[in-house]
N, C-alpha and C positions, 0 to 999 in steps of 0.2 A: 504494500500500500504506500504510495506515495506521498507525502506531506510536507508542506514546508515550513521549514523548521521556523519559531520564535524561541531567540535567546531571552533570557533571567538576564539583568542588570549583572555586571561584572561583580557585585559585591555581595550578591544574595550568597553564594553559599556561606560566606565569612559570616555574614550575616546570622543565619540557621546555623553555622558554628556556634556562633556567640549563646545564641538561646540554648544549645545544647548544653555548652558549659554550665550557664546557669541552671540548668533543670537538674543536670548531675552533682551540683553541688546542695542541692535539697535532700543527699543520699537516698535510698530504697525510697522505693513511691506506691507500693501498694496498701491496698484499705487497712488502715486503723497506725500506720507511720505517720508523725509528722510531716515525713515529706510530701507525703498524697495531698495535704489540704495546702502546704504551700505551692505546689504544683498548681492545682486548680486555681489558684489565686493568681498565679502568673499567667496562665494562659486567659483567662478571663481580662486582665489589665492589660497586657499584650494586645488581646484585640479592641479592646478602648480607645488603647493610643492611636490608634490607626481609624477609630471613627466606627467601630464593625460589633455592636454589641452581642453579647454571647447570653445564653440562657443554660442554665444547670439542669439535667435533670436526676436527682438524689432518690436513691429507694435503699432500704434496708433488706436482702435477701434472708426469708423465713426460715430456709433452710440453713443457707450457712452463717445466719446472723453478723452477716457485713453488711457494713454500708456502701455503696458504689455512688458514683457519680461520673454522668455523662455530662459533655460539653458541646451544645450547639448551636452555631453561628450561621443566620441564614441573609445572603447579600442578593437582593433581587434581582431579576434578568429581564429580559421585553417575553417572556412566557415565563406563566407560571410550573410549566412541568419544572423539575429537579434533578439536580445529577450533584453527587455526593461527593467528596473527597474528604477522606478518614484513617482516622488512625487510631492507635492504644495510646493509651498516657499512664497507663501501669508498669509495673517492673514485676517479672518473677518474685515470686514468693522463695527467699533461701533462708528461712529459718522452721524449725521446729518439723524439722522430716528425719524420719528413721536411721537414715541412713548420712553420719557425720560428715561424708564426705559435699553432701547438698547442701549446706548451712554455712555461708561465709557471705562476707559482705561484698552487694551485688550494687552498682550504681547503675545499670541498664542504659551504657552512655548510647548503641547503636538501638538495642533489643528493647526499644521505648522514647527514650529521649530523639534520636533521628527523626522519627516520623512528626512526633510534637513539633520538633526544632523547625525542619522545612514547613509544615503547614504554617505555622505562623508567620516566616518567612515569606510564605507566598499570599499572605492573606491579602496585602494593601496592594497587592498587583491584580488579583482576584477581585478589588473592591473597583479596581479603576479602570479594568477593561469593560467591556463591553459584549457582556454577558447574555448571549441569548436565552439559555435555561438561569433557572436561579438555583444557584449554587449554595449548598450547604455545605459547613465545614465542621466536622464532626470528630469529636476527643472521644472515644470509649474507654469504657473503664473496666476490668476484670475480663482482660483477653489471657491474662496468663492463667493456664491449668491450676487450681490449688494442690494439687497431688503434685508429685514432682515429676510425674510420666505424664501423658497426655491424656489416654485412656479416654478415647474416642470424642474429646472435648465434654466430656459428664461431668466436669467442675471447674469449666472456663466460659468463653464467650459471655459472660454475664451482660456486656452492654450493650453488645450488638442483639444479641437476641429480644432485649429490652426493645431497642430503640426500632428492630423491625415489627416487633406486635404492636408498640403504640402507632408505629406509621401508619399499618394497614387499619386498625383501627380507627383512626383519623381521617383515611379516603375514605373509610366505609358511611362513614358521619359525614362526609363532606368537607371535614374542615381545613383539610390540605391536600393539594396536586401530589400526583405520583412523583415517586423517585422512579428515573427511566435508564440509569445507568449509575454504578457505584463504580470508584476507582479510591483504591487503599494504597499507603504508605504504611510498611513496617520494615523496618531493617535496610534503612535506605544510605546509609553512611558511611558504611566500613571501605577503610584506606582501598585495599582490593578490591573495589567492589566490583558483584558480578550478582545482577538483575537476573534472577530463574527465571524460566518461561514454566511460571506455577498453573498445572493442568488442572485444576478444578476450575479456574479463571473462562469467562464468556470468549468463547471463540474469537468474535467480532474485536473485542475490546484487547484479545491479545493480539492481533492483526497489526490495532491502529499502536497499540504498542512499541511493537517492535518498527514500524512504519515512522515513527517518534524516534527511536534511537537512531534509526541509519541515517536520518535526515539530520538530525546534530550532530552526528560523527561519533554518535556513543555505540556502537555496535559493538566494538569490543566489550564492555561492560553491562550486555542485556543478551540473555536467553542461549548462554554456551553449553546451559542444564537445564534439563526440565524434570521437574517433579512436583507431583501434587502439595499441598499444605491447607489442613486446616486451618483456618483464620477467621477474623471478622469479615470476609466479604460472604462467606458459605453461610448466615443467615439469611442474607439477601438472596441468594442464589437457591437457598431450598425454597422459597415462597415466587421464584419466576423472575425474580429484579437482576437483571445484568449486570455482572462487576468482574472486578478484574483485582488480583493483587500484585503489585510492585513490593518481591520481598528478597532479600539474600540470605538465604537460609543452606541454602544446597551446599556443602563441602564449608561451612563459615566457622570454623574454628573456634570463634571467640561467645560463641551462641550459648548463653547461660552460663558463664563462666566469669572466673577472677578475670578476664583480660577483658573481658568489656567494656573500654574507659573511652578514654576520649586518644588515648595515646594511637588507639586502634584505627582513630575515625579519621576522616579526610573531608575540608571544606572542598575540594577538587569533586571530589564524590556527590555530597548534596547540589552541586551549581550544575551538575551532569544531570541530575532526576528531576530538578527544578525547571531544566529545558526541555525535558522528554516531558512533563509533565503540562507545561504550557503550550507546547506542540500537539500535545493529545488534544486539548481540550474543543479546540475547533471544529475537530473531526468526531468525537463522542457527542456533541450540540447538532453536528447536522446530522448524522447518524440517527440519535437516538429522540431528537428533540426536531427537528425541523422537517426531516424527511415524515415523520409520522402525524404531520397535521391534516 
């Protein structure tokens, strides 16, 4: 697929560097840390300064008696349908599991903070282009497993599965347009980076994808592996909503690990997915949003 390319201002990744740092120095970010509520506090004021209010959405889960909290900022377009761009804002959970070798201190500088760091990054470019769908910019919360295995996502995904029952809910009532295509950001950072071509991801959306790297000259760092991954887009994906995940998980070394820092990550890396990512967005709007009027 053919596209042509729009570059990120030369200073965006330094930029989405910057927020990373700060996120990482809030240490461990999942529910009931300190760092989780200063997290959300930042990403909320982050998008303030830039004009783009954000709404919380908080619940207490019955089961695991956590609190979670999503974050969503929605920037209007000349149609109301929707096209989502999302991420985690949690970190692994590395304490209190059986096995002492899972329990050491995790700052999740790629495996959380990257995703936050460029969304916010991208938001005041997002706010000032010229937006056919309207774009929502969404934080979830509780994508890390609480078990220290995966084990078929039975005690993760908490916000995305949140955030797609209230949606469809909401069409059902009337009171919001469809989401007509999701595109995620996890693990977008690491110094080597290398963008899977993650096969659970919407056919179409991996197309315009990989049509986005060749066109900014990123191909070396998108799609040299493919393998499936559970994620926040496979809520959207079980109920019919198109998405796509942008993740480096495939051979990634530093994935839940002591070396997930910042030492790991490269501003080179985020201003590469920052291009792929505003490249897509032209092509998922007439695709998914203008072709279907």
């Amino acid at each position: 697929m053919d596209l042509v390319a729009i570059r990120a201002p030369a200073a965006l990744g330094e930029q989405a560097f910057a927020h990373a740092r700060a996120l990482v120095a809030f240490g461990p970010r999942y529910a009931g840390r300190p760092g989780w509520s200063k997290q959300l506090d930042y990403i909320t004021a982050t998008l303030a300064e830039h004009g783009i209010p954000a709404e919380r959405d908080t619940w207490t889960d019955r089961k695991e008696l956590l609190t979670f909290s999503n974050v969503r900022a929605t920037i209007p377009g000349s149609r109301a349908e929707r096209v989502v761009l999302a991420c985690h804002h949690d970190t692994k959970c590395t304490t209190g599991h059986e096995d002492p070798e899972h329990n050491f201190h995790f700052v999740g500088a790629n495996d959380g903070a990257s995703g936050v760091a460029l969304l916010l990054a991208l938001a005041p470019l997002i706010k000032a282009r010229k937006n056919r769908a309207t774009i929502d910019l969404v934080f979830f919360d509780g994508e890390e497993s609480l078990d220290w295995n995966w084990n078929d996502g039975a005690r993760a995904l908490f916000g995305s599965k949140r955030f797609v029952k209230r949606h469809r809910d909401a069409v059902l009532l009337d009171r919001e347009a469809k989401i007509e295509a999701v595109v995620l950001l996890d693990m977008v950072g690491r110094a080597d980076l290398h963008i899977q071509e993650e096969l659970y991801s919407t056919d179409l959306l991996r197309r315009i994808t990989w049509g986005a790297a060749c066109a900014t000259g990123n191909r070396d760092s998108f799609y040299r592996r493919a393998e499936a991954a559970a994620d926040d887009h496979k809520p959207f994906l079980d109920v019919g909503i198109p998405a796509v995940d942008l993740i480096d998980l495939n051979g990634n070394p530093n994935w839940h690990t002591r070396t997930d820092t910042l030492e790991n990550m490269s501003a080179g890396s985020l201003q590469k997915v920052a291009d792929v990512v505003l490249t897509m967005l032209p092509a998922v709007e007439h695709h998914y949003v203008i072709r279907r009027r």
